[in-house]
C-alpha positions as a Markdown table, in Angstrom:
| # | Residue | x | y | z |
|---|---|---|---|---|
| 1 | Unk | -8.8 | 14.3 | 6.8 |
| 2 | Unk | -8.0 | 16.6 | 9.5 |
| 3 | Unk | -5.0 | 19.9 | 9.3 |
| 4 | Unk | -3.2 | 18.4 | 11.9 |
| 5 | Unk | -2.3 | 15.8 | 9.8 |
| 6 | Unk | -3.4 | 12.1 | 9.2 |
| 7 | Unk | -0.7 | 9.3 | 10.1 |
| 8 | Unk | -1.5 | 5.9 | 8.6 |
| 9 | Unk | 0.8 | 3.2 | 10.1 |
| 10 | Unk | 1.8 | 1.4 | 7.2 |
| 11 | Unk | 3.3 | -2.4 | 8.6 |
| 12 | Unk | 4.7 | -4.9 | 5.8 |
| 13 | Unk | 7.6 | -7.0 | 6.5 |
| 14 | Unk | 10.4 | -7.0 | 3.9 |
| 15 | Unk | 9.7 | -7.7 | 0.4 |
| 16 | Unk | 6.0 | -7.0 | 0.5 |
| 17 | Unk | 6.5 | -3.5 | -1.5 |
| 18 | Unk | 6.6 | -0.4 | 0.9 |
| 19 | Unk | 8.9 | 0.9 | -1.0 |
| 20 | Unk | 7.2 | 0.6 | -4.4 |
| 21 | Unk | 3.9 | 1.5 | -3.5 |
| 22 | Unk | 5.2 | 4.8 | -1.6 |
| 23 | Unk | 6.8 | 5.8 | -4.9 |
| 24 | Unk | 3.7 | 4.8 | -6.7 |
| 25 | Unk | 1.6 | 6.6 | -4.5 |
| 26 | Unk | 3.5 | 9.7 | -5.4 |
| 27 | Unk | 3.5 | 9.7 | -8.9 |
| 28 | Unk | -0.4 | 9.3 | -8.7 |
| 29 | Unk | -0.7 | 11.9 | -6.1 |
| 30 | Unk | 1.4 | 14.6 | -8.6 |
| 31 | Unk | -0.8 | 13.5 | -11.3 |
| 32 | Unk | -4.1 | 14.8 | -9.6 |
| 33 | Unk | -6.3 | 12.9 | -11.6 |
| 34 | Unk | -7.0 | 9.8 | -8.8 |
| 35 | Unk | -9.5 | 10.3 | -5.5 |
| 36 | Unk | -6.5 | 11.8 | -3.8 |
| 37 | Unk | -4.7 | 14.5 | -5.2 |
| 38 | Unk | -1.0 | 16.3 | -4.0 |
| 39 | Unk | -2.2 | 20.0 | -2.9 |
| 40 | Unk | 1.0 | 22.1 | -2.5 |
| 41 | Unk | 4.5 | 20.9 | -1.8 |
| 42 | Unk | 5.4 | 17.6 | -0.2 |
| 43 | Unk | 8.4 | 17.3 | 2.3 |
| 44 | Unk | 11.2 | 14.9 | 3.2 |
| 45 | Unk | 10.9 | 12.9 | 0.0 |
| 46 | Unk | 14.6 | 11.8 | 0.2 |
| 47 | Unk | 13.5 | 8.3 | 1.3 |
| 48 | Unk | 11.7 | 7.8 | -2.1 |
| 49 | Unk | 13.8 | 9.8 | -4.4 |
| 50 | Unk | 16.1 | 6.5 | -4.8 |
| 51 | Unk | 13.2 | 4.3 | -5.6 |
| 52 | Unk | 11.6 | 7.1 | -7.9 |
| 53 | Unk | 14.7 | 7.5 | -10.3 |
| 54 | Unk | 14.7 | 3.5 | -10.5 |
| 55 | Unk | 11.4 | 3.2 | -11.6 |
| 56 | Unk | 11.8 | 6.0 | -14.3 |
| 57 | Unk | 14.7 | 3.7 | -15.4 |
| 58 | Unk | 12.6 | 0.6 | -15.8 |
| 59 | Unk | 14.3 | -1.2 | -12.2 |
| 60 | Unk | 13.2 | -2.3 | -9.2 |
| 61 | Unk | 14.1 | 0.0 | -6.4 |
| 62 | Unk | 16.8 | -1.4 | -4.0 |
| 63 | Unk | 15.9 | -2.4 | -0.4 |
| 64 | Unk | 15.6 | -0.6 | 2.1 |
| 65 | Unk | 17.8 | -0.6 | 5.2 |
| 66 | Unk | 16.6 | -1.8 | 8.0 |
| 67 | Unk | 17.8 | 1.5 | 10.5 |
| 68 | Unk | 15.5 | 4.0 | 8.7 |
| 69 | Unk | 12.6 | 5.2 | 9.4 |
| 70 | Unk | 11.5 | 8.1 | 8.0 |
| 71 | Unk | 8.1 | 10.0 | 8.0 |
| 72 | Unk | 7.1 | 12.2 | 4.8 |
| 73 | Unk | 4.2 | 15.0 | 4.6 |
| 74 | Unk | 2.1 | 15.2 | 1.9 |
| 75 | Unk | -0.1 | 17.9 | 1.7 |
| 76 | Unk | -3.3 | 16.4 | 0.1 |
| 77 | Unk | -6.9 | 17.1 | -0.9 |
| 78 | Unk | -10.1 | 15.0 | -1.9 |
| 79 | Unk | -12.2 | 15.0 | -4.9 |
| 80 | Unk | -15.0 | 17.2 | -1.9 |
| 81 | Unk | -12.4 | 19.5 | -1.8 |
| 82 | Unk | -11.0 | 18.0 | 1.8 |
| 83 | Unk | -7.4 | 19.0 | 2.7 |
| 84 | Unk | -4.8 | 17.6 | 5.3 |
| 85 | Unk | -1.7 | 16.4 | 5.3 |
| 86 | Unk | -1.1 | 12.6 | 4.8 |
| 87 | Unk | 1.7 | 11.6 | 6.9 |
| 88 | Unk | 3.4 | 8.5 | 5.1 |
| 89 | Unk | 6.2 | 6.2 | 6.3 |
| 90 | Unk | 9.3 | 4.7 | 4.7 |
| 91 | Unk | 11.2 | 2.0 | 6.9 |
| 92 | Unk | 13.1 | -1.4 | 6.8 |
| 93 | Unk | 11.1 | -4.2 | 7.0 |
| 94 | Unk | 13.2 | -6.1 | 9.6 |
| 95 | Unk | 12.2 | -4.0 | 12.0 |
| 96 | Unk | 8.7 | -5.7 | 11.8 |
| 97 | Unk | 10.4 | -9.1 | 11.5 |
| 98 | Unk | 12.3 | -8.5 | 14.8 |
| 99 | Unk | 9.0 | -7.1 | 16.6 |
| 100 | Unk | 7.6 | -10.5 | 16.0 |
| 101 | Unk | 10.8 | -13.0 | 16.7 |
| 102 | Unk | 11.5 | -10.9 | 19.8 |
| 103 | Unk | 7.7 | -10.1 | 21.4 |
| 104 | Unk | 9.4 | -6.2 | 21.9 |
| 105 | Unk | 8.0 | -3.4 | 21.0 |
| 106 | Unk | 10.4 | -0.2 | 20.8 |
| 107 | Unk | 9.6 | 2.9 | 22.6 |
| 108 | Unk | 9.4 | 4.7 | 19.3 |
| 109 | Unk | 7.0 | 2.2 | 17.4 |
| 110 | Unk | 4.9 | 2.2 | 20.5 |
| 111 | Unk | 4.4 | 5.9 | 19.9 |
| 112 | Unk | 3.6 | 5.3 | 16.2 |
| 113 | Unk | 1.2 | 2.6 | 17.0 |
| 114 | Unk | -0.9 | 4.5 | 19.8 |
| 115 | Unk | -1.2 | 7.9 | 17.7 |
| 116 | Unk | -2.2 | 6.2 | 14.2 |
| 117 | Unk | -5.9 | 5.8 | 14.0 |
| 118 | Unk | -5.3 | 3.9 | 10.6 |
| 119 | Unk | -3.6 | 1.0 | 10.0 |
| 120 | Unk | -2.4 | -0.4 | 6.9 |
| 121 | Unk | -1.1 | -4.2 | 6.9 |
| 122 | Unk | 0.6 | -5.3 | 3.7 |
| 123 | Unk | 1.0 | -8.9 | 2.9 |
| 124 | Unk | 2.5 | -10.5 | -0.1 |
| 125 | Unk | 0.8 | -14.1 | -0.1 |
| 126 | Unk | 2.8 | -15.7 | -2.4 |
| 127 | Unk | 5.6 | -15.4 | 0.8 |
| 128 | Unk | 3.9 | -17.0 | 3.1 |
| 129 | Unk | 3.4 | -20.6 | 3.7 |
| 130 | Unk | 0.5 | -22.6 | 5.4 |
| 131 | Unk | 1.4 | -25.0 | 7.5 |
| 132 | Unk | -0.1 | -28.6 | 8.2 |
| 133 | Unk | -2.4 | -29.1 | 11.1 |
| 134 | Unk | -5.8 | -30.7 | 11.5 |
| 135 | Unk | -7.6 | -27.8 | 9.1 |
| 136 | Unk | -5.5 | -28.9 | 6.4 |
| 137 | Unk | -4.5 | -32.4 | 6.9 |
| 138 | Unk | -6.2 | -35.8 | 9.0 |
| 139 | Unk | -5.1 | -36.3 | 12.3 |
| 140 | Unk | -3.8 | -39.4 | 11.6 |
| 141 | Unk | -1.8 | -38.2 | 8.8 |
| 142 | Unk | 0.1 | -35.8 | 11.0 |
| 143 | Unk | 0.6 | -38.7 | 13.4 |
| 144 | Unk | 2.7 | -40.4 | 11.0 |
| 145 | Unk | 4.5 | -37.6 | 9.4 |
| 146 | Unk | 7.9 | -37.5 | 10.7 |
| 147 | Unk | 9.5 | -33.4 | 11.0 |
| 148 | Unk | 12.0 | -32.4 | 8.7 |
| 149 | Unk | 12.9 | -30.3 | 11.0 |
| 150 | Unk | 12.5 | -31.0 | 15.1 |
| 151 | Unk | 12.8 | -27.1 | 15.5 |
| 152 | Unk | 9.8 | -25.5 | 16.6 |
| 153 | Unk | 8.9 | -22.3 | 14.5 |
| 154 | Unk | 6.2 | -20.6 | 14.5 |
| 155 | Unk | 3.7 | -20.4 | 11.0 |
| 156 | Unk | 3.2 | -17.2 | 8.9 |
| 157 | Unk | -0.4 | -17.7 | 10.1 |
| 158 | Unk | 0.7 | -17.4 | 14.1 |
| 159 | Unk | 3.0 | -14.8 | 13.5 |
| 160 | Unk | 0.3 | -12.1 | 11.6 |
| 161 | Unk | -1.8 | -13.2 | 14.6 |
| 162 | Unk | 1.0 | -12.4 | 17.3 |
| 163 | Unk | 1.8 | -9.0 | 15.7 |
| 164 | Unk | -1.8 | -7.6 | 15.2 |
| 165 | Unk | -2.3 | -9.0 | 19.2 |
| 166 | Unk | 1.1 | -6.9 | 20.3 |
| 167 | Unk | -0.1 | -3.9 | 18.4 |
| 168 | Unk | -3.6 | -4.3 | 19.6 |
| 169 | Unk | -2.5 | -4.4 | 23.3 |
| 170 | Unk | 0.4 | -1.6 | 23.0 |
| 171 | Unk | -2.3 | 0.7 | 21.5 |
| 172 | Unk | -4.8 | -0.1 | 24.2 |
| 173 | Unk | -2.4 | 0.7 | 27.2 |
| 174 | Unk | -3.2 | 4.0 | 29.1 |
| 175 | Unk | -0.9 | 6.7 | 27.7 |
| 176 | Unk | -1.6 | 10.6 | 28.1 |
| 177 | Unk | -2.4 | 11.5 | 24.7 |
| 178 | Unk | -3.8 | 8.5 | 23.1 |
| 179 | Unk | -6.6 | 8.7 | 20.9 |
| 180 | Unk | -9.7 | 6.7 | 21.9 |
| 181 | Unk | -11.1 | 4.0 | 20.0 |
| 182 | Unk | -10.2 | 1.1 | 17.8 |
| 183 | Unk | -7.7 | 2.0 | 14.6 |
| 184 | Unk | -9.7 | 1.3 | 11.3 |
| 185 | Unk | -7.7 | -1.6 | 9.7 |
| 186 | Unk | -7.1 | -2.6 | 5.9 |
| 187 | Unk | -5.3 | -5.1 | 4.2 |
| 188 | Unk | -3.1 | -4.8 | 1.2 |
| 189 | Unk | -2.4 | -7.9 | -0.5 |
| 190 | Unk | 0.8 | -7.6 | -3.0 |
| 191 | Unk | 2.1 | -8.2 | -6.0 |
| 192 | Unk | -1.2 | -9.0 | -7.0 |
| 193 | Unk | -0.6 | -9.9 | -10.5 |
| 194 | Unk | 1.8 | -12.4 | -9.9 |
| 195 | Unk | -0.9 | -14.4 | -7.4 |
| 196 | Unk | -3.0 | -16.0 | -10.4 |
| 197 | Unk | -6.1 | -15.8 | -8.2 |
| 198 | Unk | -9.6 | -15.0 | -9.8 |
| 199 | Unk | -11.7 | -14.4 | -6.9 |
| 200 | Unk | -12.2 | -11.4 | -4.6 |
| 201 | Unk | -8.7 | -10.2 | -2.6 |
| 202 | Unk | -10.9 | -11.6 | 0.7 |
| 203 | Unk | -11.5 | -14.5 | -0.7 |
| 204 | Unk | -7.6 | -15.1 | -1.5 |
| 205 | Unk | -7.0 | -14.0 | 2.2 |
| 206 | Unk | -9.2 | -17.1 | 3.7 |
| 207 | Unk | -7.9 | -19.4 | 0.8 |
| 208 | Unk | -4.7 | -19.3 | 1.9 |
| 209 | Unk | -4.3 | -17.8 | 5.1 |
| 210 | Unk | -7.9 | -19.4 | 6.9 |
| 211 | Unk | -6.9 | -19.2 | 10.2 |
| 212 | Unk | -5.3 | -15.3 | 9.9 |
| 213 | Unk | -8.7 | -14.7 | 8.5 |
| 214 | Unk | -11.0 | -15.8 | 11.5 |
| 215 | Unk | -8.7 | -13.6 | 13.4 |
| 216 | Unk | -9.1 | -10.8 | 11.7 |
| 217 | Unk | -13.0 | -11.0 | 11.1 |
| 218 | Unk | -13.3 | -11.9 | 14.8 |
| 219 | Unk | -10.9 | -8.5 | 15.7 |
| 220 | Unk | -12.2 | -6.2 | 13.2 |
| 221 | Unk | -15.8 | -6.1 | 11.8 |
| 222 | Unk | -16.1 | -6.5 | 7.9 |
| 223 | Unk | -12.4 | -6.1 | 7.6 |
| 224 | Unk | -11.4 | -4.3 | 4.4 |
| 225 | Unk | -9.0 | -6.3 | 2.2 |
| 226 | Unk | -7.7 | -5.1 | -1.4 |
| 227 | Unk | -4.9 | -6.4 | -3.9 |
| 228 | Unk | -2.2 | -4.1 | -4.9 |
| 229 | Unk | 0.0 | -4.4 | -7.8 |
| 230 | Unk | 2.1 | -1.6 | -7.1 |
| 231 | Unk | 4.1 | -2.0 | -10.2 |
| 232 | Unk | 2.1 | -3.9 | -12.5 |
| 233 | Unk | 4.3 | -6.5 | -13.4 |
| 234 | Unk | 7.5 | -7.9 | -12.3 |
| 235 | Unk | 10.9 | -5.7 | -12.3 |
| 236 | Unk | 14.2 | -6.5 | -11.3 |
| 237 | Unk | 16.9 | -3.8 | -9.7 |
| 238 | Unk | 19.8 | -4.5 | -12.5 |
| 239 | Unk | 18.3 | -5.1 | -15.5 |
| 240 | Unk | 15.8 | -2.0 | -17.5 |
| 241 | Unk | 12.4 | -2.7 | -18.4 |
| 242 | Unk | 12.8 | -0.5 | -22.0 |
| 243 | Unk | 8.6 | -0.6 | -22.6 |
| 244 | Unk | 8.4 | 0.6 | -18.9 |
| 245 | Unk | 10.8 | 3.5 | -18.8 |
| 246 | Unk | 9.4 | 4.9 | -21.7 |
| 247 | Unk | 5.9 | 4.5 | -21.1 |
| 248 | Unk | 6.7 | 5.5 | -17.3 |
| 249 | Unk | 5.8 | 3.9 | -13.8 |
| 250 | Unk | 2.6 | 6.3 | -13.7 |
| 251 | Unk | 1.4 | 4.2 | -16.4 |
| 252 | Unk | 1.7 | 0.5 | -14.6 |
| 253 | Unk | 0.1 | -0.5 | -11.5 |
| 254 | Unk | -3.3 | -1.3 | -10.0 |
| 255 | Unk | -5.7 | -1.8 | -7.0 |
| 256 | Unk | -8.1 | -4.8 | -6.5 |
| 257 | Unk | -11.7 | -3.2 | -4.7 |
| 258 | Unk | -13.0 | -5.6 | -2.2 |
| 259 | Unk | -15.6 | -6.7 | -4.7 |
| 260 | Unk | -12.9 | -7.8 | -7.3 |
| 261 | Unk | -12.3 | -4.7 | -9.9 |
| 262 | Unk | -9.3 | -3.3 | -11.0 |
| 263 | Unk | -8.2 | 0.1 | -10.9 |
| 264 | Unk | -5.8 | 2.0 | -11.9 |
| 265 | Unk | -6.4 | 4.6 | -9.1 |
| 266 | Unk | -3.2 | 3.2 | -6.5 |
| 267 | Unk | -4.6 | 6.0 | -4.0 |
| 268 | Unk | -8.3 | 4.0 | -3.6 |
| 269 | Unk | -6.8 | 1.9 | -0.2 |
| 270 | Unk | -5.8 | 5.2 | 1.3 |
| 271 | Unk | -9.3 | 6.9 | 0.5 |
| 272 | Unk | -11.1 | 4.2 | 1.9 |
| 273 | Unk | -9.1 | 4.0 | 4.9 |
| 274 | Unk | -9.3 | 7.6 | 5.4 |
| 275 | Unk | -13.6 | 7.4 | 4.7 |
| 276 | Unk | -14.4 | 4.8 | 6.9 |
| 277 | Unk | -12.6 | 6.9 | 9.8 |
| 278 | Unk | -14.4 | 10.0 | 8.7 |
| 279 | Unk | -17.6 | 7.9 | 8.9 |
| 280 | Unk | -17.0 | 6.1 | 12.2 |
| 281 | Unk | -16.1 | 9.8 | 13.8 |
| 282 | Unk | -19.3 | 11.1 | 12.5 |
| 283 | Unk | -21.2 | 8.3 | 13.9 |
């Protein structure tokens, strides 16, 4: 980490947990007992303080709206004794949603994407939906399969591909300012506990997203992928999970490794993001 601060741009359409895990995060970070620790006093948490008083109450927290966008400091240190300041985002998830559907990206996310040297991509599997072609079904098959519906859209698979290629290419145009190099990339998959899978969070990723996968391995050399259950089990926004609330939201919740082990440590993805840059800059 650096003291001018470390910016991680966090992108997850709606519904994939932003909201949840930011919370989480914080409650882990206060503890000081994971790989990253808070180290003095955090600003802007308004963004989180709606989500943090739901959790406390056993509820999900309520969506966020797609307008904001919000950046929050925390000051931070590592188990080496490493301080900075981890700058950490809260926004509506449309916002990704209409970057895809409308190939635009704002002057104010271009910023965002050409000054964050880590990238965080959250995907919740169990949204997404693979769509036939001749990977998955026989030619002939697809021949004689008439469309429900004659509208072209595009599959979940295309559109990860199409935003990771505008990001790519906004963060690659010449800009005074911009920091050299490619961003270090990892890949939250969430709601991990509702997924049922057994394998490594890789191997879930080319299970059920094959084509994303080549992509990615193609882009980014030995991409890092992790689970995320953010909350540790499901939670709904009107009705009070009593064995939650009194146990508290500090208590629930867990990361996947890229080998396959659980832990209870929700700050591991951001440590290992934040390594691998420290490591590429000292190589």
């Amino acid at each position: 980490m650096s003291g001018s601060g470390d910016s991680i741009l966090l992108i997850g359409e709606s519904g994939v947990g932003k909201t949840h895990y930011g919370a989480q995060l914080l409650r882990r970070l206060m503890k000081k007992d994971c790989r990253l620790r808070m180290n003095g006093q955090a600003t802007n948490l308004e963004p989180f303080e709606a989500a943090l008083e739901s959790l406390s109450e056993g509820k999900a927290a309520d969506h966020t709206a797609t307008s904001i966008y919000v950046d929050s400091v925390w000051p931070v240190s590592q188990e080496d004794g490493t301080c900075g300041q981890l700058i950490w985002p809260e926004y509506g998830g449309e916002q990704i949603k209409s970057m895809i559907e409308t190939r635009r990206v704002s002057d104010a996310w271009c910023t965002r994407v050409q000054q964050a040297d880590r990238w965080m991509l959250m995907i919740r599997l169990q949204q997404t939906q693979l769509g036939d072609d001749v990977l998955s079904r026989p030619l002939s098959d697809l021949r004689k399969a008439a469309p429900e519906n004659p509208a072209h859209q595009i599959s979940d698979q295309a559109r990860l591909i199409e935003l990771l290629q505008m990001l790519v290419y906004v963060r690659g145009m010449s800009s005074p300012g911009v920091r050299p190099g490619s961003p270090q990339l990892a890949v939250l998959l969430t709601c991990w506990d509702e997924l049922g899978f057994e394998g490594t969070p890789s191997e879930a990723l080319q299970v059920r997203l094959p084509m994303f996968w080549a992509f990615l391995s193609a882009t980014w050399p030995a991409p890092t992928v992790m689970g995320l259950s953010a909350l540790g089990r499901p939670l709904t926004p009107h009705t009070s999970d009593s064995d939650y609330s009194s146990r508290g939201p500090e208590q629930f919740g867990f990361v996947v490794t890229p080998e396959g082990e659980r832990s209870p440590d929700l700050t591991w993805p951001i440590h290992l993001l934040l390594d691998k840059q420290s490591q590429q800059e000292a190589d």
